[in-house]
C-alpha positions in Angstrom: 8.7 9.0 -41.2 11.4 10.8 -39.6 10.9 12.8 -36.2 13.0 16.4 -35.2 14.7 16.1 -32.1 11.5 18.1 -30.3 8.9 15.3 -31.5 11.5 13.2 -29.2 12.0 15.2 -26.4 8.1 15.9 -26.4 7.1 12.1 -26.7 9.7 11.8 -23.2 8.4 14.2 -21.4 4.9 13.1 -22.3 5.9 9.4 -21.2 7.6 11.1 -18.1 4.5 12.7 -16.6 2.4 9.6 -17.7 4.9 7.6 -15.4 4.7 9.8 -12.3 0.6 9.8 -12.8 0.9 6.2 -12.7 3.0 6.5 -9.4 1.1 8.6 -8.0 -1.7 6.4 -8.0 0.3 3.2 -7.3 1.6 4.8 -4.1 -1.8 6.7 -3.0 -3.0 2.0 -2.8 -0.4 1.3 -1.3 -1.0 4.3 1.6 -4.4 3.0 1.8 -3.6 -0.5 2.2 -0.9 0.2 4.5 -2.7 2.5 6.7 -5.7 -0.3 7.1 -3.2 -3.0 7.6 -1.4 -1.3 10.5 -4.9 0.2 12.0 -4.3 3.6 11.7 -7.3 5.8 13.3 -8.8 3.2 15.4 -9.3 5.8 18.4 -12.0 4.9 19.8 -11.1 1.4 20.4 -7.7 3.1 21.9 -9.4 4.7 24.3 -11.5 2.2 25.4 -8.5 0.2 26.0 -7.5 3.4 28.4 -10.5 3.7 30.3 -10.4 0.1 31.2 -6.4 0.2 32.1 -7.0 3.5 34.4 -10.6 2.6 35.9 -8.7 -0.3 37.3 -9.4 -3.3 34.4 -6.0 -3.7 33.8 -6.1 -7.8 33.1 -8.8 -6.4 30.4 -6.9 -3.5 28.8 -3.6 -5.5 28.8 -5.0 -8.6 26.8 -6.9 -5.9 24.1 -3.7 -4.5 23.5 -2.1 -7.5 23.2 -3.6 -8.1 20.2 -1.7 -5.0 18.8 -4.2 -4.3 16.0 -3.8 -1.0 15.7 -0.8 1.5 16.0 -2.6 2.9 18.9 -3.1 -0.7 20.6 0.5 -1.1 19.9 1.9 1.8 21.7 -0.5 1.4 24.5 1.2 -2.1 24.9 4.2 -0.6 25.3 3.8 1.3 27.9 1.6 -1.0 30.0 4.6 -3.9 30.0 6.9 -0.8 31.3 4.5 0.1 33.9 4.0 -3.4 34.9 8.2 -4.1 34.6 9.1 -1.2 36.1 5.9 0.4 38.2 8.9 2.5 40.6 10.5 3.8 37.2 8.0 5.3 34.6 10.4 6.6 32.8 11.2 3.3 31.3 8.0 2.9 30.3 7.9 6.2 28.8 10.9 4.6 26.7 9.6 2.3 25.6 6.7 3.9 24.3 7.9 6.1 22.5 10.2 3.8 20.9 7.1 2.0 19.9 5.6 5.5 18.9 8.9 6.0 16.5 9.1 2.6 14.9 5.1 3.5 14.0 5.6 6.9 12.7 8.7 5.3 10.7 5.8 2.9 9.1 4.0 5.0 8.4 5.9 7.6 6.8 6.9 5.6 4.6 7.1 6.4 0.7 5.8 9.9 2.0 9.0 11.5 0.0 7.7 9.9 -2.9 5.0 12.3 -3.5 6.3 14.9 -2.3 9.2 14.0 -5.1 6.0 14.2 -7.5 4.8 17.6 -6.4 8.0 19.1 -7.2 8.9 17.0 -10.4 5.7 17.2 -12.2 5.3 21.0 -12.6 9.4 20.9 -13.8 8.6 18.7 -16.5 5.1 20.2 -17.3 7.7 23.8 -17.7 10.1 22.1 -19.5 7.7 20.7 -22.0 6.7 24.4 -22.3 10.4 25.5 -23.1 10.3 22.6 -26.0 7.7 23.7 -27.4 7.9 27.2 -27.7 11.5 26.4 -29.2 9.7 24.3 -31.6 7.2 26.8 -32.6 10.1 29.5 -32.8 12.5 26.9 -34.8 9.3 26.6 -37.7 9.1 30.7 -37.8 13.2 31.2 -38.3 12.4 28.8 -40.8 9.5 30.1 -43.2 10.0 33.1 -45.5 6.8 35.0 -45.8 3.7 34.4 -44.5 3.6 31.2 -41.5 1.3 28.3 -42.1 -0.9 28.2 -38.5 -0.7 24.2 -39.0 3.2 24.5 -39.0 3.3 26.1 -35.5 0.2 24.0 -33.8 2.2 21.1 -32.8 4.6 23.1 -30.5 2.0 25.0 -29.2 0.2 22.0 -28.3 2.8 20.5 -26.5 3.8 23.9 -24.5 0.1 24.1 -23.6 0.0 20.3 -22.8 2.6 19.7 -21.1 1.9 22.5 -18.5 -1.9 21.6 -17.5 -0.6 17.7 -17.5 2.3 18.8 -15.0 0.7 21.2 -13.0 -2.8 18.8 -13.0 -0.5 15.7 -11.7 1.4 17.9 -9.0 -1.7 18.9 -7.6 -3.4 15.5 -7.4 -0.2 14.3 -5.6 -0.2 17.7 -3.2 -3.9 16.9 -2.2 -3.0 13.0 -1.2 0.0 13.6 0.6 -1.9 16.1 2.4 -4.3 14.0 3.0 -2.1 11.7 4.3 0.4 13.8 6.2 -3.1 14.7 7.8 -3.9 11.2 9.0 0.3 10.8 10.7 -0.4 13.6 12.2 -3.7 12.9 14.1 -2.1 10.0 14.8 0.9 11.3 16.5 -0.7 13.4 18.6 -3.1 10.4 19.8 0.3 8.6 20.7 1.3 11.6 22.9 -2.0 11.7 24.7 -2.3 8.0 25.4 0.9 7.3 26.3 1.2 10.3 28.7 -2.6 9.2 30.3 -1.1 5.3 30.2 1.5 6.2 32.4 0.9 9.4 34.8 -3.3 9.5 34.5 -5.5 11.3 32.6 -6.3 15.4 33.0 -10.1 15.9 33.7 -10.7 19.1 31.2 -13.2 19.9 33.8 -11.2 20.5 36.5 -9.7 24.5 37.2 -6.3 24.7 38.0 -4.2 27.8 39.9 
């Protein structure tokens, strides 16, 4: 059974967009995983930490961050150890926290590209399956004389149909995870800013009018 050079390029891109669904998923466990591993979100074990290091428990809050089990815990270590070395210079513990903060955010951005790689690759090779097939459908009417057998023209019609949901189905599934987990960096950066800034120079009191 022989196969035109479409059936080929069609089988490709079919085995193409299987691969990046399988990536997908692959890196969507591995986010998971990582993020659980490395505590991400455990604020309210954060703040308790920071309640007990500014209402004057600071033997307390510097042995619970010392266990650095969460990103938050981590950074808040940080910047106690550069208060505690340096209580006259807070800009080293600022430093140091947000070196800490960095090294985090580094973590946890990790493989991020990846999907995005996905969003924009999927819906290429979903167009470009498209293009094949349309070619293949026009290559079988330049060919026929007379009337055209429907059954002669399904197969590229099927694969420039096909290929287009698959693509665009896969690029969204990857856009709605690395959403999801741009989402979760991002809460987490901006708790990083707040408790390292209330770590070192005190926490605002929303309740209080200024000016």
């Amino acid at each position: 059974m022989s196969f035109s050079i479409f059936q080929i390029v069609s089988f490709t891109i079919y085995t193409a967009l299987a691969a990046l669904s399988v990536f997908t998923v692959s890196v969507a466990i591995y986010k998971v995983a990582q993020f659980t591993r490395m505590g991400v979100g455990q604020r309210k074990s954060a703040e308790k930490i920071l309640d007990d290091w500014l209402s004057g428990k600071v033997d307390n809050a510097v042995q619970a961050a010392s266990k650095r089990n969460s990103v938050l815990a981590r950074v808040l270590q940080a910047a106690f150890s550069g208060v505690r070395a340096r209580p006259s210079d807070l800009t080293y513990a600022e430093e140091l926290s947000r070196q800490t903060a960095l090294i985090e955010l580094a973590r946890m951005s990790d493989r991020m590209r990846s999907l995005d790689m996905v969003v924009q690759a999927a819906p290429m090779l979903g167009l470009l399956g498209t293009v094949i097939g349309m070619i293949d459908a026009f290559s079988v009417l330049s060919q026929t004389d007379g009337a055209v057998d429907p059954t002669q023209l399904a197969s590229g019609i099927y694969v420039a149909l096909s290929t287009t949901a698959a693509g665009l189905a896969i690029a969204l599934i990857a856009f709605f995870v690395a959403t999801w987990f741009e989402s979760r960096i991002d809460r987490e950066r901006n708790m990083m800013e707040a408790l390292m800034s209330a770590s070192i120079h005190g926490r605002v009191d929303p309740n209080v009018k200024t000016g």
